[in-house]
N, C-alpha and C positions, 0 to 999 in steps of 0.2 A: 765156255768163254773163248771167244777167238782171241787171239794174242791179242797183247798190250803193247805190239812192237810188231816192228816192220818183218813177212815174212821173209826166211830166211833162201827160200827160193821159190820164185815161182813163174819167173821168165818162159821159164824151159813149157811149160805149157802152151806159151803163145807159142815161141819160137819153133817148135815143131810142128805147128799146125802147116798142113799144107796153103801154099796160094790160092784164095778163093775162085781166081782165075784158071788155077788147074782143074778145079773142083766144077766149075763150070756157072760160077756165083758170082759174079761183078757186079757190085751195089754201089749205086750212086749215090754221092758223098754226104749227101742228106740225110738218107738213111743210115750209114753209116757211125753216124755220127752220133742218131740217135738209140743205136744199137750199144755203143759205146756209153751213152749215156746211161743206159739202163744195166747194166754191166758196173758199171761204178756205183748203182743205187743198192743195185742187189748185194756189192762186195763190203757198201759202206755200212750195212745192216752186222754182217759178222766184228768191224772193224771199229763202230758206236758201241757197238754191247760189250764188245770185250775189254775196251778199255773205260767204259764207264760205270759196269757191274762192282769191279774191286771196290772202288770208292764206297759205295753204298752197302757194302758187306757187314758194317758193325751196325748200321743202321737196321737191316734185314733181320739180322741173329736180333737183335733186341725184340724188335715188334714181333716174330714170330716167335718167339723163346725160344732159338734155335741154340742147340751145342755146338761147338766148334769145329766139332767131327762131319753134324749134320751142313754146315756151312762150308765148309770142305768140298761137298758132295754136292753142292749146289753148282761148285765150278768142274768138279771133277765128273759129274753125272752129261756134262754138255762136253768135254774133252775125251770123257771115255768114248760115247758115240762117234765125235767126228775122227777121231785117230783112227779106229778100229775099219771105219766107213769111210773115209775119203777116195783111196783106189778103186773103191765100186762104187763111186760116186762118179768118177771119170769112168770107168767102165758104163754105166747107166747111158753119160751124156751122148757116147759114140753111139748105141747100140740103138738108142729111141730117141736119140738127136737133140743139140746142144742148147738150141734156145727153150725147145719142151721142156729139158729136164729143168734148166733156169728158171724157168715160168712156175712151176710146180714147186720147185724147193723153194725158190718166194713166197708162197703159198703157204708151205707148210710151215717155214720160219714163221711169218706170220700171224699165223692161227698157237704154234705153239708161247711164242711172244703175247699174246692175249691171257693164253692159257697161265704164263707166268705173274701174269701183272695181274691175276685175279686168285692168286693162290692164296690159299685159309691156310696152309701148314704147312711145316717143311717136307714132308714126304710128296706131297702135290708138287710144290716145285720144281723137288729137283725129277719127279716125275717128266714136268713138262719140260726142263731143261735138256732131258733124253734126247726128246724128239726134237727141242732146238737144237742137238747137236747133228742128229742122223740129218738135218734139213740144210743145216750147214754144211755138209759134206757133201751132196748134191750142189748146192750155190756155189762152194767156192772151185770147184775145176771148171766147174761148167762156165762161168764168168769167164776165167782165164780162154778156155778154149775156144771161146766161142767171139772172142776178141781175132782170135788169130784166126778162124773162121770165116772172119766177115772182112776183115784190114787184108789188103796185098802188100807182097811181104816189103816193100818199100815205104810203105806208109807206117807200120808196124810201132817202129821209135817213137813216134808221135805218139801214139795210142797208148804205147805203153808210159812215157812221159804223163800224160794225161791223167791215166789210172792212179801209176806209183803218186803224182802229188798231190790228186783228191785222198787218197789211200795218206798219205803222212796227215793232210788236214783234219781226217777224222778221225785219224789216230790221237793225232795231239789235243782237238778240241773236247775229244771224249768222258777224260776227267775233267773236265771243265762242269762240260755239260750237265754228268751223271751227280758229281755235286751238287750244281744248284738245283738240278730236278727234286734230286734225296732230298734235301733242306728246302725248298720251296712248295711240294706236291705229294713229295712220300718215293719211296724205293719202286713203286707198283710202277709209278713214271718213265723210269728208266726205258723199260721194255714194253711201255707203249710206243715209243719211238717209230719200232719196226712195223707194225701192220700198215701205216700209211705208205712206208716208204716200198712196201712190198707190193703193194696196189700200183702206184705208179709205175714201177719196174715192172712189171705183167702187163699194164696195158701199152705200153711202148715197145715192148716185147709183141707181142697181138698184132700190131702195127705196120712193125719194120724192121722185124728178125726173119732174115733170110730162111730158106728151106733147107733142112740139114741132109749131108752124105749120113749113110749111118755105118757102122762095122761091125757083122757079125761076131759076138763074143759071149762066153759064154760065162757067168760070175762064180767067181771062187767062195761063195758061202760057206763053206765046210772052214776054209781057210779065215775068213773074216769072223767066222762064231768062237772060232779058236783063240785066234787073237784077239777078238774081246772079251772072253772068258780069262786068260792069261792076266791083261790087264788089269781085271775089276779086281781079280785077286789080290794081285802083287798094290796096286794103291789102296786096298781095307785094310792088309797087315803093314805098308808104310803111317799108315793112317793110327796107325793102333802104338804105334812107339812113345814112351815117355810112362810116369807116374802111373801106377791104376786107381782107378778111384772104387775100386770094388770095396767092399765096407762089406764087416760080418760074416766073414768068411775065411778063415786059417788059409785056406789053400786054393782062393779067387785066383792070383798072383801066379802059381803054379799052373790053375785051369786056363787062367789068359795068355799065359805063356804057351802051353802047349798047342792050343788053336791058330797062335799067329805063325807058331812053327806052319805048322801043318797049313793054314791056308797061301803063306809063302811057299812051301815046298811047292803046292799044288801050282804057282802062278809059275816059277822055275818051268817044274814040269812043262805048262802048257805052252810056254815059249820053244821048248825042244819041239813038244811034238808038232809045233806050226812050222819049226825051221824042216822038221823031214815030211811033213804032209807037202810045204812049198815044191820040194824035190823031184816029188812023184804027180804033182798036181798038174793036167796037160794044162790048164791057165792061171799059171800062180799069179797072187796081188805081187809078192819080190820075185821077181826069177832069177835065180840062181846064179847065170850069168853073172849079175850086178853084185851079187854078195861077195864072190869072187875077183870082181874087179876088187884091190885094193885101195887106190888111192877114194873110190867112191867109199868103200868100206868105213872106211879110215874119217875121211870130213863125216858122215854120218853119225858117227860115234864120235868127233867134235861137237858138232848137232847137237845131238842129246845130251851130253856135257854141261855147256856151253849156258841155252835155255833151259836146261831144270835148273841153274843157278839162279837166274833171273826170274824164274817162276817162285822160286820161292823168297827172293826179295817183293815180288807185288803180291804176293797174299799176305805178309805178315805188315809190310808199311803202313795200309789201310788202319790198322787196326793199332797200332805207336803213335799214328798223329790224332786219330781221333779220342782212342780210350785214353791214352795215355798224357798226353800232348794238348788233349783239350779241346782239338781246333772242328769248325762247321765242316760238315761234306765236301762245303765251296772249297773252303781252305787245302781242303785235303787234294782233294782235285787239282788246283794251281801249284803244288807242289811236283805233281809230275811234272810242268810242263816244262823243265829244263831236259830232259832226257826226249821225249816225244820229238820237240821242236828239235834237239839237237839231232834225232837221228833223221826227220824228216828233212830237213834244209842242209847236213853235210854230206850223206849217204853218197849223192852223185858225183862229189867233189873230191873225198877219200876213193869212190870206185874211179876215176880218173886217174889220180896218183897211184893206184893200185897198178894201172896197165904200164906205167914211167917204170915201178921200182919192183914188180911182182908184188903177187900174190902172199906167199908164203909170211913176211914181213907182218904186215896188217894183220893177218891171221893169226898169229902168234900176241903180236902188242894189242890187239882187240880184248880178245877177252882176261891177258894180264890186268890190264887195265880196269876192266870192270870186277876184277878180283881186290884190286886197290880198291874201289869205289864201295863195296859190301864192307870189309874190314874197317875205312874208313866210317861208313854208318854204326856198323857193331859200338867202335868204340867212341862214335860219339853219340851216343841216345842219351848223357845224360848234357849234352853242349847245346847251344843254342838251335834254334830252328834253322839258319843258315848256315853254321858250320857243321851239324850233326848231320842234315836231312839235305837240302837242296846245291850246298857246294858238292858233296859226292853225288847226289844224281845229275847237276851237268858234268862231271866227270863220267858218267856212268853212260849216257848219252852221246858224249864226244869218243866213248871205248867202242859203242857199238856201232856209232856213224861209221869208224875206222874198219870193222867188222862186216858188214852187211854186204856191201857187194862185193867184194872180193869172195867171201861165201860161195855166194849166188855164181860168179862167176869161176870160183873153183870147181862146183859140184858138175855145173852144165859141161864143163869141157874135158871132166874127169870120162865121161861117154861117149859114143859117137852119135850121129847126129839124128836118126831114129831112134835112141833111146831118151832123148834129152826128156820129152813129155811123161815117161814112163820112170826116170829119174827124179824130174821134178816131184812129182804125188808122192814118191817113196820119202825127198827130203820133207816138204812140208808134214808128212806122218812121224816121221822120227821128231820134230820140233813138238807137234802135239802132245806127241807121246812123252815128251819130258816135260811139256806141260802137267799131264796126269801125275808123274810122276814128282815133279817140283811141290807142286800143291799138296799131295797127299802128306810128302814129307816135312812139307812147315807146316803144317795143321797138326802131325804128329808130336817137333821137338816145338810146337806151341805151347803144350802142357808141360813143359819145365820152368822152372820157376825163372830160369835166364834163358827163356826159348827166341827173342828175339836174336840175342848174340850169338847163341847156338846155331839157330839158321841161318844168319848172314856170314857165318865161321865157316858153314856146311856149303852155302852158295858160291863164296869165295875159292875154298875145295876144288868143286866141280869144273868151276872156270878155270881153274889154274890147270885142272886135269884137260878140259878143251884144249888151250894153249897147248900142252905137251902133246897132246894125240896129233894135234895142227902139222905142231914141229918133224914127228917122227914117220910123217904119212907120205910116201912116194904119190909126186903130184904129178900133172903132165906138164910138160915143157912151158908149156902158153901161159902156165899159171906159178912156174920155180920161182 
């Protein structure tokens, strides 16, 4: 699933793209234009599915008889791909050039998007959701870069205006959408969406996508098997937390226990050993460098904070307004739209007042706030649908509009000015990656009998721990 929300950076990829003009590529406005356009089709494909898949989640488990575990994994199986894979996704674009790779991971979105909408059982899909993810992780650098590729760097703001408000629109119409597809055509609907829209973005691409520079690079594979090894482990034993249901067996409870030790221990492990292979690797996905920078260090591990809290308020809501709560797909869908719309339409307004009053400010009241906004939901699930559910998610939406670009613009300026595109891919992977990790853990304390409160308790946690890391992290000046 691509986020359900605005990413938390990803400027830095344009912004460090050289002038086309340096590059020796000056495309006439037409093309240009339409280069942009296919850019947005390609990015609106990650940004449709991932906020329209949650909605139709209890729908899914039903008609496949899927378990909550296996439902988990349907989001977790498209996050583990793209987190693990996004840095060599940017690495691919430079190497074999930025509209090719765009043109292809289209494709393969695509093709794997079919593959979903035709699946007979849960192993098939979150099969196919794999390879949505690894196609995802090609499309989405490649989009960004290849914006800043084709735009001189004066035209840029436009371009990227253009993107970030198609980028909120189909963020916010998403639960919309995915509802009445769910309710009107069936869950399969959902992820038919993308194979048309992947056609079009390929043939406009074909068209009037410039000829790419490329850069000799060579891919950290050793480094990316690691790190998705580390990961798969560490969200099966978050996945595995809560009640067992093992039956007929004195000492299931004891044998389940010692496996989740053991295959956490094993995810620990492989997180060490990626941070010392990184070290020694002559082309790490992190270099070292940037672990080292602190203040970069530091909002990354906000990041991750931050979005695993919020990851694990959109897997569990799906599933309180429909089972619980009673309401259509549709219904469920118009319930986000006070958060989507609020971070689409404030985002540029609080990044404004960001640059008046700093940085530091926002960043701290952002995710408090969305800690009030979870705590809030916790204790009201047994209140009305307006005071339980959608007054804390436009709270929830006005915490993160507050949140977002100041982010964005901490992280870019936490680097200097050739690392900004090699910063950006690192933050977008940490957001993933608290994705994985969000999701694994409210599918985990979903099996408690109070698993909804427990999670939005655990989400509210996390955010309040964002806030602190925010607070205590040496920033650069431009951003105090």
């Amino acid at each position: 699933m691509a986020q359900p929300f605005v990413e938390p950076c990803s400027r830095g990829v344009i912004d460090a793209e050289l002038c086309p003009a340096e590059l020796g590529r000056g495309e006439p406005g037409r093309h240009r234009g339409m280069v942009l356009a296919a850019c947005v089709l390609a990015s609106s494909m990650a940004f449709i599915d991932g906020t329209a898949l949650p909605v139709a989640l209890p729908t899914l488990r039903a008609d496949l008889g899927a378990d909550l575990a296996s439902v988990q994994w349907v989001l977790n199986g498209y996050m583990l791909a793209l987190a693990s894979l996004t840095l060599i996704g940017g690495a691919l674009a430079d190497v074999y050039g930025k509209a090719r790779m765009l043109a292809l991971g289209c494709v393969l979105f695509g093709l794997a998007s079919a593959a979903c909408a035709l699946a007979p059982s849960p192993a098939w899909l979150i099969a196919a959701r794999v390879v949505q993810g690894a196609a995802a992780a090609i499309v989405t650098p490649a989009s960004l870069a290849l914006i800043g590729a084709t735009y001189p760097r004066a035209e840029r703001n436009r371009a990227i205006g253009v993107w970030a408000a198609t980028s909120a629109l189909t963020t916010a119409g998403g639960p919309v959408l995915g509802g009445w597809l769910t309710e009107t055509l069936g869950w399969p609907s959902v992820f038919w969406i993308n194979p048309p829209l992947a056609l079009v973005a390929v043939g406009v691409l074909l068209v009037f996508a410039p000829e790419d520079g490329r850069i000799q690079r060579r891919f950290d594979v050793i480094g990316a098997t690691i790190l998705a090894s580390a990961l798969g482990a560490l969200a099966w034993a978050l996945s595995q937390i809560g009640p067992s249901e093992a039956q007929g067996a004195a000492d299931a409870p004891a044998r389940t226990g010692t496996a989740l030790a053991i295959v956490a221990g094993l995810g620990i492990v492989g997180l060490a050993v990626y941070a010392f292979w990184e070290r020694r690797s002559e082309h790490p996905m992190t270099p070292p460098r940037l672990v080292e920078n602190h203040a970069f260090l530091g909002l990354n591990v906000a990041t991750l904070m931050i979005y695993t809290g919020i990851s694990i308020m959109f897997f569990l809501l799906p599933f309180d307004l429909v089972d619980r709560r009673a309401l259509s797909s549709t219904d469920a869908g118009l319930v986000f739209l006070p958060f989507t719309l609020g971070v689409g339409l404030l985002s540029n307004v609080f990044g404004g007042l960001a640059d008046k009053i700093g940085a530091r400010t926002m960043l701290i009241a952002g995710p408090a706030g969305a800690a009030l906004a979870y705590v809030w939901m916790a204790l009201g699930q047994k209140e009305s649908l307006m005071l339980g559910v959608i007054a804390p998610m436009t709270l929830l939406g006005l915490s993160f509009a507050v949140l977002v670009a100041p982010l964005t613009a901490s992280v870019m300026s936490s680097v200097d000015q050739t690392n900004e595109g090699l910063a950006s891919g690192i933050n977008n992977a940490a957001s993933r990656i608290a994705q994985l990790v969000g999701v694994a853990l409210a599918a985990g304390v979903a099996s408690f009998e109070s698993g909804y409160e427990i999670g939005l308790a655990v989400a509210a946690a996390t955010s309040i721990g964002g806030a602190f890391t925010a607070a205590i992290t040496p920033t650069p000046a431009a951003i105090s």
